[in-house]
ZADO-50037 format. One line per 5 residues: number of its first residue (from 1); for each residue x, y, z of N, C-alpha, C, CB. Coordinates in Angstrom, 1 decimal, decimal comma, padded with zeros to 4 digits. Glycine has a CB too. Layout:
// ZADO-50037
NUM> X Y Z X Y Z X Y Z X Y Z | ...
END
This chain:
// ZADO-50037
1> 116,4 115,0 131,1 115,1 115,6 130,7 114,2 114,5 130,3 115,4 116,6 129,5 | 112,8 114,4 130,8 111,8 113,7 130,6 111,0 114,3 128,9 111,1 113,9 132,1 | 110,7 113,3 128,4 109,5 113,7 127,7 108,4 112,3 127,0 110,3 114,7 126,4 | 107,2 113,1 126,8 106,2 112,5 126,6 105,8 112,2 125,9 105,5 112,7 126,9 | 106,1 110,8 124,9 107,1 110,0 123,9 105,1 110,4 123,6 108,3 108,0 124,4
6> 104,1 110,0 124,4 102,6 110,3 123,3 102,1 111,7 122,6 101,2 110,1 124,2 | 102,7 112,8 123,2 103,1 114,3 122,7 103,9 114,5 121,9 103,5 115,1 123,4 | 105,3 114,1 121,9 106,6 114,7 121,1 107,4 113,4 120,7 107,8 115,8 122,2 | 108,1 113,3 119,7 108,8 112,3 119,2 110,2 112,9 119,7 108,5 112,0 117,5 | 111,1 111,2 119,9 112,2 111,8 120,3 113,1 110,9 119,7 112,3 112,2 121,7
11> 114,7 111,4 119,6 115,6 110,2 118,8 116,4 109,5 119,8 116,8 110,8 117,6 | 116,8 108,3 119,8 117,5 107,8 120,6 118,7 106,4 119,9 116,5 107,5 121,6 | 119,7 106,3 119,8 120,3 105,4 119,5 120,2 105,1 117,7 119,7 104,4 120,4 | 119,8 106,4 117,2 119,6 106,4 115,7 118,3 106,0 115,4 120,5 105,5 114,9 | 117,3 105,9 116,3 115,8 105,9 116,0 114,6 106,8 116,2 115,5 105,0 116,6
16> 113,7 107,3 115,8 113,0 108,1 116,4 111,9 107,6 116,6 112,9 109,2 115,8 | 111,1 107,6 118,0 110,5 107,3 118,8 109,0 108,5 119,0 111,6 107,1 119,9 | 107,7 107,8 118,8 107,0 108,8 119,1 105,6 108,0 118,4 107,7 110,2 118,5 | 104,5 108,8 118,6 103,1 108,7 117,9 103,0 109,0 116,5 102,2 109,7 118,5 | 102,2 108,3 115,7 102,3 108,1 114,1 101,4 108,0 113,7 102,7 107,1 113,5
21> 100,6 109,0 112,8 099,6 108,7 112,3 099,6 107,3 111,2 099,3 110,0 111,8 | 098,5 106,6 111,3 098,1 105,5 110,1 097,7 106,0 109,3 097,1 104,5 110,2 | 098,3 105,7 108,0 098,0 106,7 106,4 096,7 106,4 105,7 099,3 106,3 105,1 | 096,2 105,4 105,8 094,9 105,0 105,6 093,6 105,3 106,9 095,2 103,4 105,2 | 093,8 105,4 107,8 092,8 106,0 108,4 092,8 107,5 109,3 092,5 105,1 109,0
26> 094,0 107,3 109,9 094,6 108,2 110,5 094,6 108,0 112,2 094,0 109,5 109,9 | 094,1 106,9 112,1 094,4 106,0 113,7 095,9 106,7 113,9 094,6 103,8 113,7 | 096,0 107,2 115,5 097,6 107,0 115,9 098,1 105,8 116,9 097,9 108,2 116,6 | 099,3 105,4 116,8 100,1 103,9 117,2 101,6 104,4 117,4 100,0 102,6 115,8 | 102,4 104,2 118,6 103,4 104,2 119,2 104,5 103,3 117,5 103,0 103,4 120,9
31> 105,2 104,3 117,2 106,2 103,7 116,2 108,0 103,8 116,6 105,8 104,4 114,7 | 109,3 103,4 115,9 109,9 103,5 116,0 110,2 103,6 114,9 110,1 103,1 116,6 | 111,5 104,9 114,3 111,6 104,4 112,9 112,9 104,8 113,1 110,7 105,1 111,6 | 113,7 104,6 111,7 115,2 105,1 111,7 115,2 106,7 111,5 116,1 104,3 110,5 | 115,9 107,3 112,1 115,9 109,0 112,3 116,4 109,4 111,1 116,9 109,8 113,6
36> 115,7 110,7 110,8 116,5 111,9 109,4 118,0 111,9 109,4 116,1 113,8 109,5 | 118,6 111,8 110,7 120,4 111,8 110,9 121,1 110,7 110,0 120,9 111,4 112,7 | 120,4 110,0 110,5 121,0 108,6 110,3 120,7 108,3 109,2 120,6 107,5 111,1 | 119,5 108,5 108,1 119,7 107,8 107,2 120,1 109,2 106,2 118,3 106,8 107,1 | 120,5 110,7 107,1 121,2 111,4 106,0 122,9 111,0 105,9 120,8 113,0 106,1
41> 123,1 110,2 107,6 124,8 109,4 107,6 124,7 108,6 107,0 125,4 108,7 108,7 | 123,8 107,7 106,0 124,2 106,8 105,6 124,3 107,3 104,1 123,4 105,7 106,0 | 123,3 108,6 103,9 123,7 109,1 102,5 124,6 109,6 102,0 123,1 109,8 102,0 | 125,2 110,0 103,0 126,5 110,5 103,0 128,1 109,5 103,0 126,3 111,4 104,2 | 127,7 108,4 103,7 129,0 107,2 103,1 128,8 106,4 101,8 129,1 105,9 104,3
46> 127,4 106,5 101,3 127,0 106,3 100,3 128,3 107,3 099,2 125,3 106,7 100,3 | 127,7 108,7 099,2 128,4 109,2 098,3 130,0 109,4 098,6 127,6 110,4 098,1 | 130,7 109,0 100,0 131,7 108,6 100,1 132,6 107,4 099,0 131,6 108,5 101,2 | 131,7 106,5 099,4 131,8 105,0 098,4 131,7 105,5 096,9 130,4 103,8 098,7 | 131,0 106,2 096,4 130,6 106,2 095,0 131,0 107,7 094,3 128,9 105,8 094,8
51> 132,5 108,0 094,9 133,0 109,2 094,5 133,5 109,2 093,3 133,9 109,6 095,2 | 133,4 110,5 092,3 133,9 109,9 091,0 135,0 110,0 090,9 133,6 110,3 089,9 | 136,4 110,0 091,8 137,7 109,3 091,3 138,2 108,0 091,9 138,8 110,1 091,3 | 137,0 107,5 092,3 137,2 105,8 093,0 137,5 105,4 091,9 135,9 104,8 093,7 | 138,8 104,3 091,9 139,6 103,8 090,7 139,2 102,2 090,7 141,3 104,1 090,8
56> 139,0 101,8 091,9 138,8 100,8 092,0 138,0 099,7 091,0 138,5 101,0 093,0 | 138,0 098,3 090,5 136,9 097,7 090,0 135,4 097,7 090,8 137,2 096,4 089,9 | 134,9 097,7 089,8 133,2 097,5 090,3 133,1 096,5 091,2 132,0 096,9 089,2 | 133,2 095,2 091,5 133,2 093,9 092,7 133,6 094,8 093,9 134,6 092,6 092,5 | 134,8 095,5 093,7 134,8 095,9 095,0 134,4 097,3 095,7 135,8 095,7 095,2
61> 134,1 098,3 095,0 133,0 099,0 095,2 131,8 098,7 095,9 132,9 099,2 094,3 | 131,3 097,9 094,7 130,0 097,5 094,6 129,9 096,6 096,5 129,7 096,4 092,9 | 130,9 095,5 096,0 131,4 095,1 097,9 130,9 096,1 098,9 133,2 095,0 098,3 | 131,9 097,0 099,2 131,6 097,9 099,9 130,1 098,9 100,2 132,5 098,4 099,4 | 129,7 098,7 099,2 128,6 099,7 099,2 127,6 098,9 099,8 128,2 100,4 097,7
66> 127,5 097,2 099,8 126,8 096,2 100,0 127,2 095,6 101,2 126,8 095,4 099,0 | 128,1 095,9 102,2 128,6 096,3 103,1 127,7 096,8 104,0 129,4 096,9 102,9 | 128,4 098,5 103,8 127,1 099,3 104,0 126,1 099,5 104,5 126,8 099,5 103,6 | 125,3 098,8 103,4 123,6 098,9 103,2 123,4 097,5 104,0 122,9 098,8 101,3 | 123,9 096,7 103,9 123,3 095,6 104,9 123,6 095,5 106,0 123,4 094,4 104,6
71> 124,4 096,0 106,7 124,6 096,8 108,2 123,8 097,8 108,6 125,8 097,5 108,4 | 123,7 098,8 107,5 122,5 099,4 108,2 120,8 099,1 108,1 122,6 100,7 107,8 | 121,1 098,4 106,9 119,5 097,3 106,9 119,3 096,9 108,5 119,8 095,4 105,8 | 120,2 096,0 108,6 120,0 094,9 109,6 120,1 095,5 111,0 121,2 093,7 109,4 | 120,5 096,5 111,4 120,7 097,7 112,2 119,0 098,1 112,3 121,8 099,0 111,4
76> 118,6 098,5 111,7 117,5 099,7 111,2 116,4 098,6 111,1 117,8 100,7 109,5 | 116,1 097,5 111,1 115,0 096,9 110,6 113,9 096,3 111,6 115,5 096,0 109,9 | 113,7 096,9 112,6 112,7 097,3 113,9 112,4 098,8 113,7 113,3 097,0 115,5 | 110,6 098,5 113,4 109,9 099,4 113,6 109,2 099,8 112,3 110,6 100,4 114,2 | 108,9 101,1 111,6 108,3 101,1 110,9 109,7 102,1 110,1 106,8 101,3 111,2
81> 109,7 101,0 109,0 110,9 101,3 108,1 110,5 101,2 106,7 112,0 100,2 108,3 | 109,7 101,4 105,6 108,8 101,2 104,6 109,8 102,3 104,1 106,9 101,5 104,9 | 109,1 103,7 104,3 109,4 105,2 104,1 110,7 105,3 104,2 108,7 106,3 105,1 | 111,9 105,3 105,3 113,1 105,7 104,7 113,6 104,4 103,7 114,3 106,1 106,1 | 113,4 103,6 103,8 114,2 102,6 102,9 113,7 102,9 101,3 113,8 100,8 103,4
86> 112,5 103,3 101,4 112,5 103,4 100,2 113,5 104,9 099,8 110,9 103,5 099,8 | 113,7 105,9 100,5 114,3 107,0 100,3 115,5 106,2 100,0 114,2 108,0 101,3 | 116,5 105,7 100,5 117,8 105,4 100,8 117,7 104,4 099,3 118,2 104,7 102,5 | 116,6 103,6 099,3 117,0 102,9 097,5 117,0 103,9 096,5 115,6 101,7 096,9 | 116,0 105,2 096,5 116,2 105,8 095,4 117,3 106,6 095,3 115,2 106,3 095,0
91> 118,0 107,1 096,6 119,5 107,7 096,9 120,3 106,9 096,2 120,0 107,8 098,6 | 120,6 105,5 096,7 121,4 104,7 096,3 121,1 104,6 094,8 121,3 103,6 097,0 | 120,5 104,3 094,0 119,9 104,1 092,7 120,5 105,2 092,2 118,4 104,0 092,6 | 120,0 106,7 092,2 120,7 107,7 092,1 122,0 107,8 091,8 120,4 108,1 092,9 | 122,9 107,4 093,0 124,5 107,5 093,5 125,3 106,7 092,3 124,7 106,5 095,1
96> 124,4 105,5 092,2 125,2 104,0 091,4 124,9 104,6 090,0 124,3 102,0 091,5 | 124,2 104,9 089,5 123,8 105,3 088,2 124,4 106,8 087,6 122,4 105,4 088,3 | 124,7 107,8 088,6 125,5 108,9 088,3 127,1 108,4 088,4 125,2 110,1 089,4 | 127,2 107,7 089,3 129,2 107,0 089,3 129,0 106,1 088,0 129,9 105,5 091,3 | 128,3 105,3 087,5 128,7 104,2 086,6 128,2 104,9 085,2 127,9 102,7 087,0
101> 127,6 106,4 085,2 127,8 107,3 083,8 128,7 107,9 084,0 126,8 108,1 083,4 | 129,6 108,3 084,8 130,9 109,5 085,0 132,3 108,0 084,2 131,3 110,2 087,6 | 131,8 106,8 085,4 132,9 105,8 084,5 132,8 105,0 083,6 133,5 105,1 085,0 | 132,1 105,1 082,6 131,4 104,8 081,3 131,5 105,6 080,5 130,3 104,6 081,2 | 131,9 106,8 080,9 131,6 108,5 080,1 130,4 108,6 079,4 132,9 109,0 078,8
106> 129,4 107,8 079,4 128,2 107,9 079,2 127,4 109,7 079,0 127,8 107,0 080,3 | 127,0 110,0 077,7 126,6 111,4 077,1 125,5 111,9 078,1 126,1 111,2 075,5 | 124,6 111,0 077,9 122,7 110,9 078,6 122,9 111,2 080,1 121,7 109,1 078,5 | 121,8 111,1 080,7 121,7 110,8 082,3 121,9 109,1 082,6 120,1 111,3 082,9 | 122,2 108,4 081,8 122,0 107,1 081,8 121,0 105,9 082,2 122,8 106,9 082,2
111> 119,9 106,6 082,4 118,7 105,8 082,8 118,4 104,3 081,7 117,3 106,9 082,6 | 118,4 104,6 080,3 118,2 103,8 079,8 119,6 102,1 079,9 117,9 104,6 078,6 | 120,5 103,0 080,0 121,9 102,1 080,1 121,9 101,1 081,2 123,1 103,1 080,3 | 121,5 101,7 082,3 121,4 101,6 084,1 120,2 101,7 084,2 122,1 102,7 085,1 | 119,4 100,9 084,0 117,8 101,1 084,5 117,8 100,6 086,0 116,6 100,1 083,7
116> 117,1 100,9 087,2 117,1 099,8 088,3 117,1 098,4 088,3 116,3 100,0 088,9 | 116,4 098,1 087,2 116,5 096,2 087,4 118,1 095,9 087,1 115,4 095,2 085,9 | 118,8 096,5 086,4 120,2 096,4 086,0 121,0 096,3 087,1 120,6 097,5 085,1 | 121,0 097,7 087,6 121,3 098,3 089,2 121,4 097,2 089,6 120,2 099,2 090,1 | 120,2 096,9 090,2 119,9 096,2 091,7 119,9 094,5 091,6 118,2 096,8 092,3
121> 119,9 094,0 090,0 119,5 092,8 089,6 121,6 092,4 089,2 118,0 093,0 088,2 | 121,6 092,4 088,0 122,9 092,1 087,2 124,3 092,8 087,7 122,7 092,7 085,7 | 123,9 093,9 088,8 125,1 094,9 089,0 125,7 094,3 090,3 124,7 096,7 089,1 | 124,4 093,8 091,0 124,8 093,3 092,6 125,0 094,2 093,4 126,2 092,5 092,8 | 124,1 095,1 093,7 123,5 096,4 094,6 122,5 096,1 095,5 122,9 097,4 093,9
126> 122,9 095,6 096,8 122,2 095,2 097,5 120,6 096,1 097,9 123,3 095,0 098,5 | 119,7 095,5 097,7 118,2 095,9 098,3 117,6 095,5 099,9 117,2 095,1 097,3 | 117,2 096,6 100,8 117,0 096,1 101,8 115,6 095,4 101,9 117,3 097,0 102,7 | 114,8 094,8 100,8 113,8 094,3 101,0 113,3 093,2 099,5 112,9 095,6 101,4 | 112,9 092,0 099,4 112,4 091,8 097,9 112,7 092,7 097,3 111,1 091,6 097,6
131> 113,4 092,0 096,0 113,4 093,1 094,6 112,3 093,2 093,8 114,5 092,7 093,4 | 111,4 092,2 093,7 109,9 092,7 092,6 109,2 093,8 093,5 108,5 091,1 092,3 | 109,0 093,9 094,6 108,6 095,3 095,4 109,0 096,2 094,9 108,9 095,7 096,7 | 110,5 096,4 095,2 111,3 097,5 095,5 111,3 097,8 093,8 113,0 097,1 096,5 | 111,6 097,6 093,1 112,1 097,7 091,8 110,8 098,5 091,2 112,4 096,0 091,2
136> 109,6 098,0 091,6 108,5 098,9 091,3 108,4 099,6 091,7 107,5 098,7 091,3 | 108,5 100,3 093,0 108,6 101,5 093,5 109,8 102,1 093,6 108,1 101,6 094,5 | 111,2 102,1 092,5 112,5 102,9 092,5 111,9 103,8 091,3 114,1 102,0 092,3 | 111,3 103,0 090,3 110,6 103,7 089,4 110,0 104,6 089,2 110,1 103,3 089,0
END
């Protein structure tokens, strides 16, 4: 089946392919981005990794999860990738911060305990882009 990649977006190989509006003007431009599948597979080995009866130490968790994320970084990083990465940091952020208040037994939601600079800085939670960016917009 043919289709007309300037009409309809389409996925291929974990990417989706198609016409994009520019958010500041609204020019359209031929993009590639990582597909809703893929980056809801990756949310989903995420919350594999960061189950709350993983017994394991943090190093290796944390390993794993950093694993992960820089495979599919490095996978995913053609095209226009801004928008899901930021989704997948505040998933991830989310994930690390609900597992490390369940094993802390922590009372709160633990935001103050686990802030993102903590997260992503002191904890060793890999970021797919600069942390002074990213860190301002997990917030």
């Amino acid at each position: 089946m043919t289709r007309n990649a300037l009409e309809e977006s389409f996925d291929f190989l974990g990417y989706t392919f198609g016409s994009v509006c520019f958010r500041k003007d609204g020019t359209k431009y031929m993009s590639a981005c990582p597909s809703r599948k893929s980056a809801a597979r990756l949310k989903g080995k995420v919350q594999f990794i960061l189950r709350p009866f993983e017994k394991g130490p943090w190093s290796e968790v944390c390993g794993r999860l950093n694993a992960l994320l820089r495979g599919w970084c490095t996978y995913f990083s053609y095209g226009t990738t801004q928008i899901v990465y930021r989704a997948v940091e505040r998933y991830v952020y989310e994930r690390v911060r609900l597992f490390l208040v369940r094993r802390h037994k922590v009372r709160s939601r633990g935001i103050r305990r686990f802030p993102s600079e903590k997260v992503f800085g002191e904890m060793g939670v890999l970021l797919p882009r600069p942390m002074n960016q990213a860190i301002r917009r997990v917030l």
